[in-house]
MIKE-959126 format. One line per 5 residues: number of its first residue (from 1); for each residue x, y, z of C-alpha. Coordinates in nm, 2 decimals. Layout:
N
NUM) X:Y:Z ~ ...
REM end
This chain:
386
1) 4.21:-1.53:1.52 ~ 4.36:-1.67:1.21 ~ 4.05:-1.58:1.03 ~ 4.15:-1.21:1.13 ~ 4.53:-1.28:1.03
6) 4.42:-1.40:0.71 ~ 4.22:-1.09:0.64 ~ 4.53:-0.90:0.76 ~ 4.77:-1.05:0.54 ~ 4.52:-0.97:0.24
11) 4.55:-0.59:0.33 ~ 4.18:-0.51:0.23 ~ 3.87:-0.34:0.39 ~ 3.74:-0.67:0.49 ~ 3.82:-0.73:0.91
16) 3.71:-1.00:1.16 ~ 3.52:-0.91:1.50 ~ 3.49:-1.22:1.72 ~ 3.18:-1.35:1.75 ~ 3.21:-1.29:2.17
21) 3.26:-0.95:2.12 ~ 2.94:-0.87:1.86 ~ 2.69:-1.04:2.11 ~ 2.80:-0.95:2.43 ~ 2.55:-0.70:2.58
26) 2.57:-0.39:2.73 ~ 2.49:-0.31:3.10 ~ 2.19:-0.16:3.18 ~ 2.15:0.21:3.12 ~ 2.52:0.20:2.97
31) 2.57:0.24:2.58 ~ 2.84:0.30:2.29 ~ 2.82:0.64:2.11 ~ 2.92:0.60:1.73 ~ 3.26:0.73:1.74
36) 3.33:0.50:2.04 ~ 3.21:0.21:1.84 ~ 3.38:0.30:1.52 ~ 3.69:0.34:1.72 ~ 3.63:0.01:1.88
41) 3.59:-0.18:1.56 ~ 3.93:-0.03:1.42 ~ 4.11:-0.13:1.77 ~ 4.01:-0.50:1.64 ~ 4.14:-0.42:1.30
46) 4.45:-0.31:1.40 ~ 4.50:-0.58:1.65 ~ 4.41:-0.85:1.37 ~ 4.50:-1.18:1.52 ~ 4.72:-1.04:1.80
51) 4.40:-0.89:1.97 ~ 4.40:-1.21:2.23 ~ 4.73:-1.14:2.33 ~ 4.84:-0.98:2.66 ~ 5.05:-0.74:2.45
56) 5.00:-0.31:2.35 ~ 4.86:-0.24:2.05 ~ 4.92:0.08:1.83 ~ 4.75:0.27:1.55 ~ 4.79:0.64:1.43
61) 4.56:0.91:1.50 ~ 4.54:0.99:1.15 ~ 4.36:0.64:1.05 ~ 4.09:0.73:1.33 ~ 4.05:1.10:1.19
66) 3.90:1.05:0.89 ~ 3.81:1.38:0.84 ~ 3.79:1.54:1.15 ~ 3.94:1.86:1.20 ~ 4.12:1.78:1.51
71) 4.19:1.49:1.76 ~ 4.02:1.66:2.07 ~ 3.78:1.38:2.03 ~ 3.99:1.09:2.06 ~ 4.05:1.15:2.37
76) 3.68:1.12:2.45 ~ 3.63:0.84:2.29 ~ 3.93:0.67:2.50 ~ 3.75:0.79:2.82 ~ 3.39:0.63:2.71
81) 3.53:0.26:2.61 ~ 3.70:0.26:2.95 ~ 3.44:0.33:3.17 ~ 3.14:0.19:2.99 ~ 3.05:-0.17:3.13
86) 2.96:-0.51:2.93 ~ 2.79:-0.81:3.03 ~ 2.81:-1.15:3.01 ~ 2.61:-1.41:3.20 ~ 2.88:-1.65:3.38
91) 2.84:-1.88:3.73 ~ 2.99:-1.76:4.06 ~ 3.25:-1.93:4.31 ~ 2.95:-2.16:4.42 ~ 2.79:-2.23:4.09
96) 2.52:-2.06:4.08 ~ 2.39:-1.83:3.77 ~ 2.60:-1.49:3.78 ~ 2.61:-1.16:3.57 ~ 3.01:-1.10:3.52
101) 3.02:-0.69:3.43 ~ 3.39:-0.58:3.31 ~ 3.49:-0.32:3.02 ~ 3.72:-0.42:2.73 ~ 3.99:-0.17:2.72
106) 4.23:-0.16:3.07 ~ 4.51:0.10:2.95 ~ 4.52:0.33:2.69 ~ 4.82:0.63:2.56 ~ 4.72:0.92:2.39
111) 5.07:1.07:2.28 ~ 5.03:1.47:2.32 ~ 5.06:1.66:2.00 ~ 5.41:1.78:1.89 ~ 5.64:1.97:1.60
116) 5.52:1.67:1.35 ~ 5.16:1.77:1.34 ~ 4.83:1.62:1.49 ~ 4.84:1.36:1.26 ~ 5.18:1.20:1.33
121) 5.05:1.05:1.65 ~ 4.93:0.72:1.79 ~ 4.76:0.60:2.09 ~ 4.82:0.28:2.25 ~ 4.58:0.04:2.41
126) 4.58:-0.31:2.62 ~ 4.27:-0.52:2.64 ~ 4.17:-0.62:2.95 ~ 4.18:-1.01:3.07 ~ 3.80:-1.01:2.99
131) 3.82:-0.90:2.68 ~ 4.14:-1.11:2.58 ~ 3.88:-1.41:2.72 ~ 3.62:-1.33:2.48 ~ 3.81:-1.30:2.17
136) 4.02:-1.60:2.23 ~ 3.73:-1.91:2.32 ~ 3.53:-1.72:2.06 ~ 3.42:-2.02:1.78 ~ 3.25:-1.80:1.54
141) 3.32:-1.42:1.32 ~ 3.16:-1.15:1.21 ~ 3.39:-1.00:0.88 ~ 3.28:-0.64:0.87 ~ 3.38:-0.40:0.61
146) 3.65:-0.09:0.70 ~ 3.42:0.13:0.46 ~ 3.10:0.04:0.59 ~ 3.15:0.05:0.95 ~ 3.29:0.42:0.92
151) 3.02:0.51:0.70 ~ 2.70:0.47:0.94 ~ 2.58:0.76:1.15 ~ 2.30:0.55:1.34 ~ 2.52:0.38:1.64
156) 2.22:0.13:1.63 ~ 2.29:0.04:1.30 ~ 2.65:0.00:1.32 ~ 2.55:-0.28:1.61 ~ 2.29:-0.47:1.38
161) 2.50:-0.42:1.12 ~ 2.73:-0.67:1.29 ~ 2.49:-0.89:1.42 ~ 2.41:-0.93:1.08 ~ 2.75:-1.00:0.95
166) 2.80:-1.29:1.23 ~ 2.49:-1.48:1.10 ~ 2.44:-1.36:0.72 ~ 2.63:-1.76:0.65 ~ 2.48:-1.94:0.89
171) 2.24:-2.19:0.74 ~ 1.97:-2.03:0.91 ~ 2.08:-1.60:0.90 ~ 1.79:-1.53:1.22 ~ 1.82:-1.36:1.54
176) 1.55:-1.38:1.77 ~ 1.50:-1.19:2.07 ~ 1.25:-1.01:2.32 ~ 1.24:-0.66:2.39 ~ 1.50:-0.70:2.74
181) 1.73:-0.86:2.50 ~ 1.73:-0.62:2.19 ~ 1.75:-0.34:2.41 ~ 2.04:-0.43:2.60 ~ 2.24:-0.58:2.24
186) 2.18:-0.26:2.08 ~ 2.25:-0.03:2.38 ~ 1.88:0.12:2.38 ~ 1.86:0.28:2.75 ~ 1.52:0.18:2.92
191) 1.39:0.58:3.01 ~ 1.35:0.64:2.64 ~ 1.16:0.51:2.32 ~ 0.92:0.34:2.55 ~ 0.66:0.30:2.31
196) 0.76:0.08:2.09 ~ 0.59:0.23:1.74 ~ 0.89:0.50:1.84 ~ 1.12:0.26:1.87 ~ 1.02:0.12:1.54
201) 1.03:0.44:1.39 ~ 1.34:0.59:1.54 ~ 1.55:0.30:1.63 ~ 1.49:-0.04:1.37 ~ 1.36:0.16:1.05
206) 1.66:0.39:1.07 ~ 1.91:0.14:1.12 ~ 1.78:-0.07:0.82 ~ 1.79:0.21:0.60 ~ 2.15:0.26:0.64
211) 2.23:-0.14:0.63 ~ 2.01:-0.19:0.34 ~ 2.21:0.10:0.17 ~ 2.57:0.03:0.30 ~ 2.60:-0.34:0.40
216) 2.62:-0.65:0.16 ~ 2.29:-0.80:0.27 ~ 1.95:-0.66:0.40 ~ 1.78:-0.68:0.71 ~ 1.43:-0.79:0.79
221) 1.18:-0.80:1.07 ~ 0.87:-0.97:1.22 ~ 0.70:-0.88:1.53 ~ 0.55:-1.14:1.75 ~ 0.24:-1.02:1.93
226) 0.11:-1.16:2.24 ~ -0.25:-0.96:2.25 ~ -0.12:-0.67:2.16 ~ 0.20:-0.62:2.31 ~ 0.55:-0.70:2.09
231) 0.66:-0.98:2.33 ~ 0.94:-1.11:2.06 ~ 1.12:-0.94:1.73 ~ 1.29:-1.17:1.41 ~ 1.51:-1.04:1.26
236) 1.63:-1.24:0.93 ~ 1.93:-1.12:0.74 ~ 1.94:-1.13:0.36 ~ 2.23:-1.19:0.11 ~ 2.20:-0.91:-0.19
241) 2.26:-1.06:-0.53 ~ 2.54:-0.94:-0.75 ~ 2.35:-0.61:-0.91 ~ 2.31:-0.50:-0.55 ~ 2.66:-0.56:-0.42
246) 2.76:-0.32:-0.70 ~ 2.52:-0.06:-0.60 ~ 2.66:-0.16:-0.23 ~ 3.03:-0.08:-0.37 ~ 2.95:0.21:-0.54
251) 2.75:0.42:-0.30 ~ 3.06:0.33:-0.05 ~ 3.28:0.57:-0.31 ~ 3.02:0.83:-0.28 ~ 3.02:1.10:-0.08
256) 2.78:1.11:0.23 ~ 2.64:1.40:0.17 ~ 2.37:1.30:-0.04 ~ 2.33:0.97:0.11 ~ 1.98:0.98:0.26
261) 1.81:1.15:-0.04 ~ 1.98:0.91:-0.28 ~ 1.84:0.63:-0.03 ~ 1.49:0.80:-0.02 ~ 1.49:0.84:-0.43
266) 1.45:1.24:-0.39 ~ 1.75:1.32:-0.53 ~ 1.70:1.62:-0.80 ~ 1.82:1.56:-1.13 ~ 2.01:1.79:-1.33
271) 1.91:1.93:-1.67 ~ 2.18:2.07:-1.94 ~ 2.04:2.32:-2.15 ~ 2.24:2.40:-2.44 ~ 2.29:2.73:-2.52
276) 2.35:2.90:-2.86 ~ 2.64:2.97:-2.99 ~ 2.78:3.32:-3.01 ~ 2.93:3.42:-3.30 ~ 3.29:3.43:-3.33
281) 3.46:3.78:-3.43 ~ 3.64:3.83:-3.73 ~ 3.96:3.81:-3.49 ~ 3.88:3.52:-3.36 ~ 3.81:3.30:-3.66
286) 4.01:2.95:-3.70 ~ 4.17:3.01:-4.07 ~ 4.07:2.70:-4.29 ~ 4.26:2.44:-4.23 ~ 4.42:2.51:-3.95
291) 4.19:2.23:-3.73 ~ 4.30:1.94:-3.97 ~ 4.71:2.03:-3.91 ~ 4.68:2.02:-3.59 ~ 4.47:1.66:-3.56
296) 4.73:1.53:-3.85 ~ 5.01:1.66:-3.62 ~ 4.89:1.48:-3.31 ~ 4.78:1.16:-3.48 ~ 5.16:1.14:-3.60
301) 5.28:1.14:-3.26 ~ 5.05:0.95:-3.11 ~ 5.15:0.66:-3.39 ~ 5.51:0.71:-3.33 ~ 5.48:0.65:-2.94
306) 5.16:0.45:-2.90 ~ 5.03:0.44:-2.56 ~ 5.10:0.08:-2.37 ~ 4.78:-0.13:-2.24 ~ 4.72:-0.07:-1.85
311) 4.89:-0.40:-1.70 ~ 4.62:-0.53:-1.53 ~ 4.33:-0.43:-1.76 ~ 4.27:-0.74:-1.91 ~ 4.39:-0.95:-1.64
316) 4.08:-0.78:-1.42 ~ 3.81:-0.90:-1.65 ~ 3.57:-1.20:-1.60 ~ 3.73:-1.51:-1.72 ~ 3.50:-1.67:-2.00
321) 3.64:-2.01:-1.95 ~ 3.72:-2.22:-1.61 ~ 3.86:-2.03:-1.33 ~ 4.15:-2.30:-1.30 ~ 4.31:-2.19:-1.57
326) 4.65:-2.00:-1.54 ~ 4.61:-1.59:-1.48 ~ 4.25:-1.68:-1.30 ~ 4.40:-1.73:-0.96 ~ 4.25:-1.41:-0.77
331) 3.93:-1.49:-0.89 ~ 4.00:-1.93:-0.86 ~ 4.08:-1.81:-0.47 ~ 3.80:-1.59:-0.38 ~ 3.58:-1.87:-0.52
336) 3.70:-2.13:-0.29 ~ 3.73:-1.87:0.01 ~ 3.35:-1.78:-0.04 ~ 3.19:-1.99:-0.24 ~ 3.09:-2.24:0.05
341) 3.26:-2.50:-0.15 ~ 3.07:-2.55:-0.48 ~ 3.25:-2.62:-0.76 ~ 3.37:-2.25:-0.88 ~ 3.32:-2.32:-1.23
346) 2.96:-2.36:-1.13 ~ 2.90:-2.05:-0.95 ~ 3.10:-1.86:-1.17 ~ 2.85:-1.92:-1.44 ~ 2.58:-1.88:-1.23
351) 2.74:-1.53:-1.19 ~ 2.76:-1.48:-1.57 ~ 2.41:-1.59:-1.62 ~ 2.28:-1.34:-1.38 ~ 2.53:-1.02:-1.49
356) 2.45:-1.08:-1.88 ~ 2.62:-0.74:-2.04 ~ 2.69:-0.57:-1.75 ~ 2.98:-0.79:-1.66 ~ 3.15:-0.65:-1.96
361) 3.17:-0.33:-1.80 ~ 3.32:-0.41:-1.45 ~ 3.69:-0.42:-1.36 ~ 3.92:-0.40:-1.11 ~ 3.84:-0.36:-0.75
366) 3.48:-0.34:-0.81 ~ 3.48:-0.66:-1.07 ~ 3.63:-0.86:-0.75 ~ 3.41:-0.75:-0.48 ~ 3.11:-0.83:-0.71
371) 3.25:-1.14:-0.73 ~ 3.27:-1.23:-0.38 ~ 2.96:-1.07:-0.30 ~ 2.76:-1.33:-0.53 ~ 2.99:-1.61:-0.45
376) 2.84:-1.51:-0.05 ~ 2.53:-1.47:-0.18 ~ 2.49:-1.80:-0.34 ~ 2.57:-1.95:-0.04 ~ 2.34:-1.80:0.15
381) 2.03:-1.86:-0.12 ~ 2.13:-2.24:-0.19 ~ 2.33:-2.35:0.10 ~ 2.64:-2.57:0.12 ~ 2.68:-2.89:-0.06
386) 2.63:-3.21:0.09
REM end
């Protein structure tokens, strides 16, 4: 919870999910649809580090929109996160192994559209006691990204997606599980993919596809065999280096409509062909001269009222020298928030080393996340110091 506050405070797309609540399984048969699980995940942002509390909390129907036409589905969503079931294994009154099943959500308002609009209004939820469980004796996080998590459209991949994210740092990022177990994490009901090459196919290729694409790491597998049944799955998690995560950043900008062919490489390019000019009539000739008083016109205004430098411009380039000097603070403090604590003078030259020229060229918001990507990244290639 102060992880999540911290985040919070920092007002970026970067949230924390308790570790409790990414690993707890779904009951048998019972499942998420993406919208419910996007909704969920912005119910934890929301709540930030208030989410263990046994208080309401509020967010507007617009930030759960995104997009839509209309809020008839929010009600829907609502309806599935209340009545779909979790569980957890736990011991009963006499001590003896137990399956607790409970949901997370125990009251939610939906305020009823008025004369402000659809998207003036909120909806208000209470965790249950569960839930509030959970998220409070949970010891470890996954931080997800806002823009990610809404941009998935495999509900399967949204859920490994945060899997990954609670053990990308960990010094070894591995899951391992059987078939029981992968199904019930990832909400896979038992009557269908059966055979497991369609499961393969329809479930686990799709969903590393979209985290390979979206996510700041990648996602691998390896299938245990016991004759020639799949008795047991890997699944290792992979940090991207710093090209990637600016690939990552970028293609969240982009709009999803050409998402998969840009993923599958089949995206057509475009060719200009220029076509000859026509030429101009006799009425619509430039007299001599005419071009050079106007460019002599506006180069004499532009010297009399020169344009001021952007504020921030140079202060959102790459240091050259040591992060601890004065006016390197936001990159000094991402350094030392993900940089596993190496010296940041080190990994930032690392990072240098590995950008070359194409440093030169980032700024801004994208600069920073780069920055933090690769400071992750080194830590999950290296490890933490001694």
């Amino acid at each position: 919870m102060k992880v999540a506050s911290a985040l919070s405070a920092r007002r970026t797309d970067e949230f924390a999910k308790p570790g409790n609540l990414v690993e707890v399984r779904f009951v048998k048969g019972q499942s998420l649809s993406l919208t419910a699980s996007r909704l969920l995940a912005l119910m934890i942002l929301s709540a930030g580090g208030e989410a263990w509390r046994d208080t309401a909390h509020r967010m507007r129907k617009a930030d759960i929109r995104r997009g839509h036409k209309g809020n008839e589905r929010i009600s829907d969503m609502l309806e599935e996160l209340h009545r779909t079931l979790f569980a957890e294994d736990d011991r009963s009154w006499r001590g003896k192994k137990a399956v607790r099943k409970f949901s997370l959500i125990q009251m939610s308002k939906e305020e009823a559209e008025d004369e402000d609009g659809v998207e003036a209004g909120w909806i208000e939820w209470q965790f249950t006691p569960d839930a509030r469980k959970l998220i409070q004796e949970s010891e470890t996080y996954a931080v997800l990204n806002r823009q990610a998590v809404l941009k998935f459209r495999s509900a399967y991949a949204l859920k490994l997606y945060e899997l990954g994210a609670l053990r990308i740092h960990r010094r070894q990022p591995v899951w391992r599980c059987d078939m029981p177990a992968l199904r019930a994490a990832l909400g896979i009901a038992p009557d269908i993919y059966k055979d497991f090459a369609q499961l393969r196919r329809k479930v686990l290729e799709t969903a590393k596809a979209e985290i390979d694409q979206l996510a700041h790491f990648r996602v691998e597998w390896q299938e245990l065999r016991q004759g020639r049944t799949i008795v047991e799955l890997v699944f290792r998690f992979v940090a991207k280096d710093a090209p990637a995560q600016i690939g990552t950043v970028d293609e969240l900008a982009r709009h999803s409509g050409g998402r998969r062919p840009r993923r599958e490489g089949s995206v057509e390019q475009l060719a200009i062909v220029e076509q000859p000019e026509a030429e101009p009539a006799d009425s619509q000739r430039v007299p001599p001269g005419a071009i050079d008083a106007v460019v002599a016109r506006v180069a004499g205004a532009m010297s009399a009222h020169p344009r001021k430098p952007h504020p921030s411009l140079h202060s959102s380039t790459f240091p050259t020298g040591s992060l601890r000097w004065s006016g390197c603070e936001e990159f000094l403090r991402i350094g030392r928030d993900h940089g596993g604590g190496w010296d940041v003078d080190l990994v930032a030259d690392a990072y240098r080393s590995i950008m070359g020229d194409r440093l030169a060229r980032l700024t801004g918001t994208k600069l920073l996340k780069s920055w933090q990507g690769f400071c992750e990244s080194y830590v999950a290639r290296v490890g933490r110091p001694a």
